[in-house]
N, C-alpha and C positions, 0 to 999 in steps of 0.2 A: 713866483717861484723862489721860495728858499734854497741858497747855495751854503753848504758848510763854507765858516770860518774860520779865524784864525786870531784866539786873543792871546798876548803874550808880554810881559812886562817889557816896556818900551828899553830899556837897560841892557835885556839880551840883544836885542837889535843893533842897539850902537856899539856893543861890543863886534858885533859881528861888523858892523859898518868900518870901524874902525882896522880888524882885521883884515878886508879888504883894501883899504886904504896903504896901509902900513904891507902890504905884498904889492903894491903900487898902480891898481887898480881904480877906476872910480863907482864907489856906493851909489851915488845920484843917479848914474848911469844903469846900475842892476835895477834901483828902485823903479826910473824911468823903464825899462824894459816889462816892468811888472805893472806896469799903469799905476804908480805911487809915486809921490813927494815926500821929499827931503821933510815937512813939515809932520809929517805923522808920528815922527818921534818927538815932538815935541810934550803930545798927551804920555803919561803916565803908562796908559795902555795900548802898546801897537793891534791895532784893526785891520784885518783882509780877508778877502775872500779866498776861500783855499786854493783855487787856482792862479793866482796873484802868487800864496807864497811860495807853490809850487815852481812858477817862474821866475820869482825871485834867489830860491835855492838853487836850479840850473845858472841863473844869471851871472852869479856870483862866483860858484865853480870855474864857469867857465873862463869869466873875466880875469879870475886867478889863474887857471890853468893848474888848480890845486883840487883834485879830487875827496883829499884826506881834507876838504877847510874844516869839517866836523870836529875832527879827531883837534885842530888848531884851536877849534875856537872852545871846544874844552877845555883844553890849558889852560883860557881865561878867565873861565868861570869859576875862581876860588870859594871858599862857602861863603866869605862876605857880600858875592853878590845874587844871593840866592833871597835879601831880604829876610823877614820873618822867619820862614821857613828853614832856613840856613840856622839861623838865632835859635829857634827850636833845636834844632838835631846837635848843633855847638854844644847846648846848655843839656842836652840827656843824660841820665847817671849811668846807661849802659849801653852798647853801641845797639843791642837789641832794643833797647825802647827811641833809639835814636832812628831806627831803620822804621819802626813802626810810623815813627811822623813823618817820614816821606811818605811812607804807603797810605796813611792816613789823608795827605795834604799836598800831595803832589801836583792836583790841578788848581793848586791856589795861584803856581806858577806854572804849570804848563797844561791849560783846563781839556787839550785831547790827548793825553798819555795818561796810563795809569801805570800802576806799581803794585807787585805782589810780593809780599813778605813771606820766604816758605823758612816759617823759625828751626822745623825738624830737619830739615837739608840745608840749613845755613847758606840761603839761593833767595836774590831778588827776580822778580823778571819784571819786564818792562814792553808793553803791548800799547798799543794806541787803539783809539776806537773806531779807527774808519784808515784804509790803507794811502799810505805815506806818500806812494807815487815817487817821482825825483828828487821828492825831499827827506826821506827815507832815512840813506847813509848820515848825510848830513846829522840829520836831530839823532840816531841810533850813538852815532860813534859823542856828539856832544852831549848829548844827556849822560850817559854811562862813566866818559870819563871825570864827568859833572860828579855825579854821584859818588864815584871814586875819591875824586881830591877832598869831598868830606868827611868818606867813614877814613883816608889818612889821616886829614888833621885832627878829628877828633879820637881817632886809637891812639894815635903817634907811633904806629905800625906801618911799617914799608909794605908787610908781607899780610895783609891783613884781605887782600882779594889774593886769590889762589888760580883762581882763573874769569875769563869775559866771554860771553857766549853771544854768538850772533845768528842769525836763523837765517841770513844771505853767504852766497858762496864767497870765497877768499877775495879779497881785490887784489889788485896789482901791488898796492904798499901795503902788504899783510906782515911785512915784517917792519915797516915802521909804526904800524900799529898796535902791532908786540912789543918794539922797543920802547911806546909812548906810556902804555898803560904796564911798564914793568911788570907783565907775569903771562900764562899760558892765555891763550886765546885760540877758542873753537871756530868753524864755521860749518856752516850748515845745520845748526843747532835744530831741536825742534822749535826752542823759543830764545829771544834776548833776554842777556843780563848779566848778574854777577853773581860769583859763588866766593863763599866768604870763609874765613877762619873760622870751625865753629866753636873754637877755644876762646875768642873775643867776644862772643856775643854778649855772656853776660857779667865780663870781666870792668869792675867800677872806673869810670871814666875820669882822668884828673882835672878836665876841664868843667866838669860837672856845675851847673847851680842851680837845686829845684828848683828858688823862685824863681828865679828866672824862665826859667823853661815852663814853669805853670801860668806866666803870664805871656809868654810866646805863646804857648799852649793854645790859652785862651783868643790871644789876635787872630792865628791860624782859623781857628773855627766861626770865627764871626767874618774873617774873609770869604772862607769856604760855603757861607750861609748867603752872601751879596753873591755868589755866582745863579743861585736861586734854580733856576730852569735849565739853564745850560748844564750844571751835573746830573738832571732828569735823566734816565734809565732811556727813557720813552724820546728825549732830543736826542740821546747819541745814536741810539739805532738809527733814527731817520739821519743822521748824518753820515752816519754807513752805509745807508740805503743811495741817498743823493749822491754820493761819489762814484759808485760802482756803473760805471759808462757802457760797458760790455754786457754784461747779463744782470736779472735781478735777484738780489743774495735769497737763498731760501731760510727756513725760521736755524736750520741745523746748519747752516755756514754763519748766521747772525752770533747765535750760541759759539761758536769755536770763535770767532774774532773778539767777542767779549769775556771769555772765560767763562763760561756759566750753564747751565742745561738747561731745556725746555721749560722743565716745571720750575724751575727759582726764576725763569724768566717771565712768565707769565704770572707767579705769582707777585713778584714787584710792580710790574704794569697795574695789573689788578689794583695794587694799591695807591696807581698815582690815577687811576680815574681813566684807566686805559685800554687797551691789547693788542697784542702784535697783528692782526687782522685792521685793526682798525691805522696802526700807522702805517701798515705796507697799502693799506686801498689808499688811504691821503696821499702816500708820496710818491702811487702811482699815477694817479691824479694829474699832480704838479708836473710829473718827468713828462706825462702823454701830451699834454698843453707845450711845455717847452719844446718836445719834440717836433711837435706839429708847425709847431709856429717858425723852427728854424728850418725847415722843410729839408732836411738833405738826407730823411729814409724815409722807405715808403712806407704805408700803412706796413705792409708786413712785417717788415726788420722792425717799426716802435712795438708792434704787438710783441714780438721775439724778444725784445731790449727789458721788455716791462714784467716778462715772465710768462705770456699766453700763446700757448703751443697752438691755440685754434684762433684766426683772426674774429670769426664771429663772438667768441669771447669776447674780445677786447673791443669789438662796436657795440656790445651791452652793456661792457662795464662802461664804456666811455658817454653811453647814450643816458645811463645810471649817474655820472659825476655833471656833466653839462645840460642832461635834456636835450640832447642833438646829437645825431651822428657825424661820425670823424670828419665823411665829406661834406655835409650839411656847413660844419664849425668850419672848414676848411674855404667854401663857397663865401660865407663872410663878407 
């Protein structure tokens, strides 16, 4: 059974480990709470399973007693620790082609969020590929003000986000999160993100140095090419599909959670040797095994869980994936 994970430069981590620490908490202890060692940051790249960091985002909250840690550990994240990627958008000649290399290269650092660059409405947004759960807030409010403290340093504009949009209702420090990100802030957005000066977009950057940036340029896309399968169209879906505990997403809620319509969705599949039939029967597959095997719904509720309104349904498809029916496999 494949579970979504969680790859993320070991860097943000000890940032955030440190965060914790420094509000006088202990890291070890969240880690421990999430079935992880202190040793995982030792690789280059932090590894887990998504509900791992799921628990590890609550852990940590809580152990703070800081619901806003997001919004803190923002703060942190200056563009020097963005790596490459950071070095890119530093080095762009306009903050429009600076916004483009995030949009471009975002999951070089963070491989299940992506970023939309809207140039005519001077509007990033920021969606992930499979829902956030308890870790939500958290990555929401530090990716954004992440994003933030970049297109500042490189405008050298205070007033260069005009407003921060968030698609969750107000929290309880909506107004220290106003005061953190200096400018308007919505809630209940229809999506996250940033709305930007659209006077700055294509105004020349003083920090500017092509070469530079043409050869950031180039490291960004030979990292983005080592992520190989994991940026696959056809892995994210199923990692949206594996998450969804409750019901199974249909092809037009897949489409809304990725930005994209029917037909560009199928025609991408199409080109990676694929289609959305064939990954929604695989990873109902996988869900009906797992289900079966940790026994605590009945055949009904996995039929219900997995998308089949008729239980004989889903003893054909089942009988179709294994060569046995549910209770036969079950009998075992």
């Amino acid at each position: 059974m494949m579970t979504a994970s969680v790859a993320l430069p070991s860097s943000y981590i000890q940032q955030l480990g440190e965060l914790v620490e420094d509000l006088g908490a202990s890291f070890d202890t969240c880690l421990a709470e999430a079935g992880l060692r202190g040793d995982v940051l030792e690789e280059p790249m932090f590894r887990c399973a998504w509900p791992q960091f799921e628990t590890l985002a609550q852990a940590v909250i809580t152990a703070t007693a800081k619901p806003e840690l997001g919004l803190l550990l923002g703060e942190r994240l200056l563009v020097h620790t963005h790596g490459v990627l950071g070095y890119a958008a530093m080095n762009a000649e306009t903050l429009s082609e600076a916004l483009q290399t995030l949009e471009q290269f975002i999951r070089v650092r963070v491989a299940f969020m992506q970023l939309a660059y809207d140039a005519d409405n001077a509007a990033l947004v920021l969606s992930s590929d499979m829902p956030l759960g308890q870790a939500e807030r958290l990555l929401m409010e530090a990716i954004l003000l992440a994003i933030k403290q970049i297109i500042d340093f490189i405008t050298r504009e205070k007033a260069a986000i005009t407003q921060v949009r968030f698609h969750y209702q107000a929290p309880a420090e909506a107004a220290l999160i106003e005061q953190v990100f200096d400018t308007q802030v919505q809630y209940g957005a229809p999506l996250s993100g940033l709305c930007i000066a659209p006077d700055l977009l294509h105004k020349p950057l003083r920090v500017a140095e092509p070469e530079a940036y043409a050869m950031a340029q180039t490291l960004c896309e030979q990292a983005l090419a080592k992520l190989g399968d994991e940026s696959a169209l056809s892995q994210r879906i199923q990692r949206y599909l594996l998450t969804r505990h409750n019901e199974f997403p249909t092809l037009e809620q897949v489409c809304r959670q990725l930005h994209t319509t029917p037909r560009t969705l199928h025609r991408r599949l199409k080109a990676e040797g694929t289609s959305f039939r064939e990954i929604t029967d695989t990873t109902k597959h996988r869900l009906a095994l797992q289900y079966l095997q940790e026994g605590q719904n009945s055949l009904q509720e996995v039929a219900y869980l997995l998308g089949y309104s008729d239980l004989a349904n889903f003893r054909r498809a089942f009988k179709r994936w294994v060569g046995m029916s549910p209770s036969e496999y079950l009998a075992q």
